[in-house]
C-alpha positions in Angstrom: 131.7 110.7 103.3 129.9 108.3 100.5 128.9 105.0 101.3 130.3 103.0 98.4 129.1 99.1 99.4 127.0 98.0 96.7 123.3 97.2 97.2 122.8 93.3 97.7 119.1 93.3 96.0 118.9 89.6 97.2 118.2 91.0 100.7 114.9 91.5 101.4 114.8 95.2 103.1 113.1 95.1 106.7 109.5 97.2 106.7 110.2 100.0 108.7 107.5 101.3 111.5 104.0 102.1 110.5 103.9 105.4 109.3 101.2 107.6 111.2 97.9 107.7 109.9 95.3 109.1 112.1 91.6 108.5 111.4 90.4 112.0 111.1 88.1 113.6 113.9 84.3 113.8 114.2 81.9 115.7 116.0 77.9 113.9 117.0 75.4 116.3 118.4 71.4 115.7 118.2 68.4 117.9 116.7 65.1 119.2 118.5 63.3 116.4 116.5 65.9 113.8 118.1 68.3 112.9 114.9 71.5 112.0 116.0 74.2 114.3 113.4 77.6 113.1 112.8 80.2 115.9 111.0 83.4 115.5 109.6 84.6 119.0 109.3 87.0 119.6 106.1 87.6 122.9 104.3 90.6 121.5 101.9 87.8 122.1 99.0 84.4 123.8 98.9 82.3 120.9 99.1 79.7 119.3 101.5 78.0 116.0 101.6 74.9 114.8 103.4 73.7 111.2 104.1 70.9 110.2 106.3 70.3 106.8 107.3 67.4 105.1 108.3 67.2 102.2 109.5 65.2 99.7 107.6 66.1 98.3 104.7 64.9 95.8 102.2 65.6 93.1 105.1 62.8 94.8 106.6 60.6 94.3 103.7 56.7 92.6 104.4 56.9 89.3 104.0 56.2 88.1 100.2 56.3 91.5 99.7 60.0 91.9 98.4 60.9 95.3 97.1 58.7 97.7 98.9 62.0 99.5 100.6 64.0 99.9 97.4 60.2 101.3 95.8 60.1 103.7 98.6 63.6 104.9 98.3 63.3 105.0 94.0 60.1 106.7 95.0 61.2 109.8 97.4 62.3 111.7 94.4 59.4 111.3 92.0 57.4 114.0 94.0 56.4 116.1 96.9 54.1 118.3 98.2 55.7 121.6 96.8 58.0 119.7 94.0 57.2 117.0 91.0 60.0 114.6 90.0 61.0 116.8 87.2 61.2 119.9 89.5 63.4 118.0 91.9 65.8 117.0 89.5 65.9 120.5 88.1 66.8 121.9 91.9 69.9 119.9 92.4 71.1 119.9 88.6 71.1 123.6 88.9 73.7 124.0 91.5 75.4 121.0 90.0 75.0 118.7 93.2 74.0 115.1 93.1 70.8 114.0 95.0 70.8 109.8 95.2 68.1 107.4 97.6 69.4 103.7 97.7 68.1 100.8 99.9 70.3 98.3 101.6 69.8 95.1 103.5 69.9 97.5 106.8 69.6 100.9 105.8 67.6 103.1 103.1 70.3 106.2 102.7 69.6 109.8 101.4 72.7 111.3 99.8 73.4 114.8 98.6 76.2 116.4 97.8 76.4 120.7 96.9 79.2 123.2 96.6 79.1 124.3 100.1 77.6 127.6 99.0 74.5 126.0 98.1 74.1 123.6 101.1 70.8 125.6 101.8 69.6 123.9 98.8 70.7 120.5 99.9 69.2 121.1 103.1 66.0 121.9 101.9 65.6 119.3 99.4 66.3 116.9 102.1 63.8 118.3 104.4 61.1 117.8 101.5 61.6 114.5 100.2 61.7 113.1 104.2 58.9 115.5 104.6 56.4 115.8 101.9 57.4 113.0 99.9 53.6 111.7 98.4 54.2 108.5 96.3 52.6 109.4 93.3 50.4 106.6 91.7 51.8 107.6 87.7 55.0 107.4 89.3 54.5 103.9 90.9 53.0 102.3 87.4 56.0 104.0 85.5 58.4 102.2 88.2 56.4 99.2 88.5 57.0 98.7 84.5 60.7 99.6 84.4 61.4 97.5 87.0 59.7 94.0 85.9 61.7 94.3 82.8 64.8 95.1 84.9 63.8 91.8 87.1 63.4 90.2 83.4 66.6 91.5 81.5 68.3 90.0 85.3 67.3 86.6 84.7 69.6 86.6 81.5 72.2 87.1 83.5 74.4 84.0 84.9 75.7 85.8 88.2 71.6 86.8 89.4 70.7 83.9 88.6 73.4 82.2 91.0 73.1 84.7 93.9 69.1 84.0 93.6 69.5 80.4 94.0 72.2 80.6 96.7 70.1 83.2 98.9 67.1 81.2 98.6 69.5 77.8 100.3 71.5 79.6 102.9 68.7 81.6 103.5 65.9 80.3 103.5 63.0 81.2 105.9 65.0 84.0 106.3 64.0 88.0 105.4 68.5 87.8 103.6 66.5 85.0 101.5 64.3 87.7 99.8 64.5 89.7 96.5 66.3 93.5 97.2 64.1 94.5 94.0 61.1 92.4 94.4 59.8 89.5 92.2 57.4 89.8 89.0 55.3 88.5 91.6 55.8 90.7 94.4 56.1 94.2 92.2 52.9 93.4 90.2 51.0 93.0 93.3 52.5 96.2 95.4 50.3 98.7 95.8 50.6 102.6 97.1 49.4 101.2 100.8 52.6 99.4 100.8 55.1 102.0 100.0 53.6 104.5 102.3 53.2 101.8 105.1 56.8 101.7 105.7 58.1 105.1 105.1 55.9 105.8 107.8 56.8 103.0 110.6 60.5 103.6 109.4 61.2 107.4 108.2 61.4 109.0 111.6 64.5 110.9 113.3 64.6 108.4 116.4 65.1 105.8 113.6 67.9 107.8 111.5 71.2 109.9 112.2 72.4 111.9 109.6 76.5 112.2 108.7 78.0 115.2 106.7 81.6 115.7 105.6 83.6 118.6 104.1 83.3 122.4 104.1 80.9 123.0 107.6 80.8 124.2 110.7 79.0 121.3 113.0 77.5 123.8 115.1 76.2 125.9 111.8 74.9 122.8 110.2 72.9 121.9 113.1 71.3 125.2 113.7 70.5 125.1 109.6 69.3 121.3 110.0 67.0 122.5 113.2 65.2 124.9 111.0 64.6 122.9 108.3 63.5 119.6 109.9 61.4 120.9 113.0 58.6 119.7 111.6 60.1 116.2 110.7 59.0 114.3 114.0 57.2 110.8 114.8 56.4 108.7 117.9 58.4 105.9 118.9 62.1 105.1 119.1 64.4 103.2 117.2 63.3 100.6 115.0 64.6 96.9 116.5 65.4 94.5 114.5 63.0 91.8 114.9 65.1 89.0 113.0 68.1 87.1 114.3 70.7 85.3 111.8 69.9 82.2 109.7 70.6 78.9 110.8 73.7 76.8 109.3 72.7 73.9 106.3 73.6 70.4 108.4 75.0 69.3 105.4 76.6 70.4 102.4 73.6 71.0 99.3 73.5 71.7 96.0 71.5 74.3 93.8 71.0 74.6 90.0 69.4 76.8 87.6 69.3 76.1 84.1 70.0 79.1 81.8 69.2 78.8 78.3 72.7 78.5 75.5 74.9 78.7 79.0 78.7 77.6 77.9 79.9 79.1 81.5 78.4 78.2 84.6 77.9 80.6 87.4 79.4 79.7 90.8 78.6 80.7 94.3 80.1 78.6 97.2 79.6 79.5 100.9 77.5 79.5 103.9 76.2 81.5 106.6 79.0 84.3 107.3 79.3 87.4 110.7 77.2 89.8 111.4 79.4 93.3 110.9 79.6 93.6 115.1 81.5 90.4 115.3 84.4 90.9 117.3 87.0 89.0 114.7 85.8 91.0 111.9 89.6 92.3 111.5 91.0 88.7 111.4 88.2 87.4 109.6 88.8 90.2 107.1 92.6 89.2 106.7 91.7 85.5 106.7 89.7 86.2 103.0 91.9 88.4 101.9 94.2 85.3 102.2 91.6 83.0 100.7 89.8 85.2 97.8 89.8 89.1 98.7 92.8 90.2 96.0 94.4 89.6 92.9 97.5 86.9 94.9 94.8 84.9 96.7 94.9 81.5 97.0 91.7 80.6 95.4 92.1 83.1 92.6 96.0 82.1 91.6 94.4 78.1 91.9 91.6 78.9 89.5 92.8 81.8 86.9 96.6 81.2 87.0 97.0 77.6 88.0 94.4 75.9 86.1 93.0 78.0 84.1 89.4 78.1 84.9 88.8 81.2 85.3 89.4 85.2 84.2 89.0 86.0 88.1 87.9 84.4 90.8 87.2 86.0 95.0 85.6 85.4 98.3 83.7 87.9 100.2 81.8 87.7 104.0 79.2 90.4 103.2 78.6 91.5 106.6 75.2 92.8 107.9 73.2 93.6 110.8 72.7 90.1 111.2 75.2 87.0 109.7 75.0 88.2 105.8 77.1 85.2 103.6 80.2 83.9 103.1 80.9 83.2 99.5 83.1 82.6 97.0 82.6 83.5 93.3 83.1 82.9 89.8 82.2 81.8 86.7 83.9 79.1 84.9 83.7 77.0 81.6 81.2 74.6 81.6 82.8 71.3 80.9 85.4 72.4 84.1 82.9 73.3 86.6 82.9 70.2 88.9 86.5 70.4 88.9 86.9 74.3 89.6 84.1 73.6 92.4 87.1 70.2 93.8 89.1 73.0 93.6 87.4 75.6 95.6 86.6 73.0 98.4 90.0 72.1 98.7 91.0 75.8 99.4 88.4 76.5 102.1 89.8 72.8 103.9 93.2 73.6 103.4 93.0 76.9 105.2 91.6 75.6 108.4 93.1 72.8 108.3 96.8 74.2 108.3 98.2 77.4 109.6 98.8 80.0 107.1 102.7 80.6 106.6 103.8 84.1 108.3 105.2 85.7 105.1 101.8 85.0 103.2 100.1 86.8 106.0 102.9 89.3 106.1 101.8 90.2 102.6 98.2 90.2 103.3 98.9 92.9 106.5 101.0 94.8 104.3 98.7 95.3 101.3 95.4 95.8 104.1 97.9 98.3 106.1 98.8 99.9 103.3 95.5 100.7 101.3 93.5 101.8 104.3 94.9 105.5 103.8 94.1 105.3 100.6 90.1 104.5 102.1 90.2 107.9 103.9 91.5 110.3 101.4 87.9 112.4 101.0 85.7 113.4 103.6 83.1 111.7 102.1 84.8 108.3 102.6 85.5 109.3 106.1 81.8 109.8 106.6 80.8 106.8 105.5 82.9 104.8 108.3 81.7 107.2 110.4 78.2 105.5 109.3 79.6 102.0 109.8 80.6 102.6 113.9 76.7 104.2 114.2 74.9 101.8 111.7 76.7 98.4 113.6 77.5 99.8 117.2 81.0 99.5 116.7 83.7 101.4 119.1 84.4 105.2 118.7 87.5 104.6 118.1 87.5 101.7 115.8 88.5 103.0 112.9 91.9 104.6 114.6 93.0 101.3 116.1 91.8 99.4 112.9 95.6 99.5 111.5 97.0 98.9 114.6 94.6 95.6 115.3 95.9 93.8 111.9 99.3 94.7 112.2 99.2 92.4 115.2 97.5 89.5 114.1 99.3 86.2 113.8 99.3 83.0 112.2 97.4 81.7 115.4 95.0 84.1 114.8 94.1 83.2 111.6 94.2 79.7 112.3 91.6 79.9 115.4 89.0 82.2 112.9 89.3 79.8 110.5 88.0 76.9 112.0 85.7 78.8 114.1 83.6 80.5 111.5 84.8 78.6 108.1 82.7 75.2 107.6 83.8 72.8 104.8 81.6 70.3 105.5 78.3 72.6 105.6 78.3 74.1 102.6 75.8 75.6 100.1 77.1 75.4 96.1 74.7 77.3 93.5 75.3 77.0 90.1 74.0 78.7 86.9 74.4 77.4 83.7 74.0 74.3 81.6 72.1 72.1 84.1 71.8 68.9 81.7 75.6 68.8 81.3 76.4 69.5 85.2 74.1 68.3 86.9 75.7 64.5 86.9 79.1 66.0 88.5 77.4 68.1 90.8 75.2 65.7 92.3 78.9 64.2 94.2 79.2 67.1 96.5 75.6 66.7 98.2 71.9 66.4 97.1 70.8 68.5 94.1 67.8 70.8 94.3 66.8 72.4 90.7 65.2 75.9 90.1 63.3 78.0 87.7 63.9 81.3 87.7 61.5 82.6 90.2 63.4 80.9 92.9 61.2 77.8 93.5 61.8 74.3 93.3 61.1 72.4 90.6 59.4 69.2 91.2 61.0 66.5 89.3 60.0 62.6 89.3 61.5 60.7 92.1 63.7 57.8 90.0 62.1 54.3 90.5 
């Protein structure tokens, strides 16, 4: 028999139970040489993906000698013992692969990704470049020159020129305080000594693990790896990080940079954030999502749709081996930037000062609970949080309780992060743009330190 009653569509339907969504299984197992191998079997296409990780990355740079771990990882494909640059780029193009070294604040990661009929290849270019890998002086002049007029064509931009002066405040003293890609300063001066210095205190298998995903056998994979990468050894163990996390500003401080014809000015508001281990990274997570993390956030619906300030406007914690920032970011018109700064203030107060309402965290959870599949849909993207629980020492398990963990947060919750790890009243604001017409209006939140481009202070005449 039909049901006839009409729908009342001023009901809001009850969410049902969360559907199952199981994080997909892994397999760890360890070469001859020591490297720890994490596989994510998957046969749905004919693809495989390698990543190895080693830790040390550009926070483990010299001091004043910013960019050596991004120049060793731009480096490891420009030639080997057996291969030149162009040779290695022929290899992987010809099976139609992708070959890709990166450096992070913690990590410098090797990726490469082959049909699974040519993972020999993959293999074997990986075992060269960690291998044989020799640095080659032409190719360090030809980087050397492309990137000083990267680090120039950056300082045109309003949003480098904020992050460099709000890095150099929160941390300052600090290795998070440095330059990923080095300074004019710092490249000019780098020499081959440098780059193959720390590939060798850092590129050794007690200092890596290696994560593949899709068409493999784990067992197969390691029996390939171990013939490929006997030879890949080195003394010592796992590389300790030798730096702890910045220390909090007392007081809330301000930072300008003057860039030339600016009508917008650059924003970057924050302080010193978690570390990715924290324990309330989950609540923490759902607390900026509330604040800035999507398009309904508080601080994005004040600024773009409320006043007007803005095209688009979020908050981030980027969470590192040790406390990375908290920030939010934007960029607004000049003439409103003390009052889109008001603005931003009074959103970080607000939210630990009241409670958040259950139905705006309700919508938060949902739209958190409710993407996360979407964040697992490749084996490639499982590998990578595989990566995360090995990189940061999280749980085995973290990733399957993960949905679980937020759909149980509450208000309270919220409320208790948020004046815990949010501080409104130790603040770092950085601005880039029009200093002349700013600097008045910006001088009201705290004292006003001005840079040039480089990052240091400018000394200005005290006023008599």
């Amino acid at each position: 028999m039909t049901d006839h009653t009409p729908l009342d569509r001023s009901i809001v339907p009850k969410p049902g139970p969360l559907p199952k969504v199981s994080f997909p299984s892994f397999e760890d197992g360890l070469l001859n040489n020591g490297l720890q191998v994490w596989t994510v079997q998957n046969n749905e296409q004919p693809i495989v993906s390698l990543s190895l990780y080693v830790r040390g990355g550009t926070a483990f740079d010299p001091r004043h000698k910013e960019g050596v771990a991004s120049s060793v990882a731009e480096l490891m494909t420009k030639g080997t013992k057996r291969r030149s640059a162009t040779e290695i780029a022929e290899a992987i193009d010809f099976v139609g692969g992708s070959l890709n070294v990166s450096a992070g604040w913690d990590a410098l990661t090797i990726h490469i990704s082959v049909l699974s009929k040519y993972l020999d290849v993959a293999i074997d270019l990986l075992s060269d470049i960690l291998q044989n890998s020799t640095f080659p002086e032409e190719e360090l002049e030809r980087m050397r020159l492309q990137r000083l007029a990267s680090i120039r064509q950056a300082k045109a931009d309003a949003g480098f020129l904020a992050d460099l002066v709000f890095s150099k405040l929160v941390f300052s003293g600090h290795p998070y305080g440095q330059q990923p890609i080095g300074t004019e300063h710092s490249i000019r001066a780098m020499q081959r000594e440098d780059i193959i210095s720390f590939a060798q205190q850092f590129l050794r298998p007690a200092n890596s693990f290696l994560t593949a995903a899709g068409a493999i056998r784990p067992d197969e994979l390691r029996n390939a790896l171990d013939r490929s990468l006997n030879g890949w050894s080195g003394a010592g163990s796992e590389v300790v990080m030798s730096y702890g996390d910045a220390d909090l500003s007392a007081h809330t401080q301000v930072g300008l940079i003057h860039r030339e014809g600016a009508v917008q000015s650059a924003l970057r508001v924050g302080h010193i954030g978690i570390a990715r281990n924290t324990p309330d990274f989950i609540a923490l997570s759902a607390l900026n999502m509330l604040l800035g993390g999507y398009f309904n956030s508080r601080i994005n619906l004040n600024l773009r749709e409320k006043n007007g300030y803005t095209y688009g406007a979020r908050s981030f914690f980027d969470t590192r081996m040790a406390a990375g920032p908290f920030a939010v970011s934007t960029e607004v018109r000049t003439e409103v930037t003390v009052r889109a700064v008001e603005e931003i203030l009074s959103e970080i107060a607000r939210i630990v000062a009241e409670p958040v309402r259950e139905e705006e965290l309700r919508m938060v959870k949902d739209y958190m609970i409710g993407s996360f599949p979407l964040q697992i849909e490749t084996p490639q993207q499982v590998a990578g949080r595989v990566a995360t629980i090995v990189l940061y020492g999280l749980e085995r398990d973290y990733w399957d309780t993960y949905r679980e963990k937020l759909s149980a947060l509450t208000s309270v919750d919220l409320y208790r992060v948020a004046r815990e790890y949010l501080h409104p009243n130790e603040l770092t604001i950085a601005a880039s743009g029009n200093v002349q017409a700013i600097e008045e209006g910006m001088g009201e939140f705290g004292d006003v330190t001005v840079f040039n481009d480089e990052g240091s202070v400018i000394e200005r005449p005290v006023a008599i």
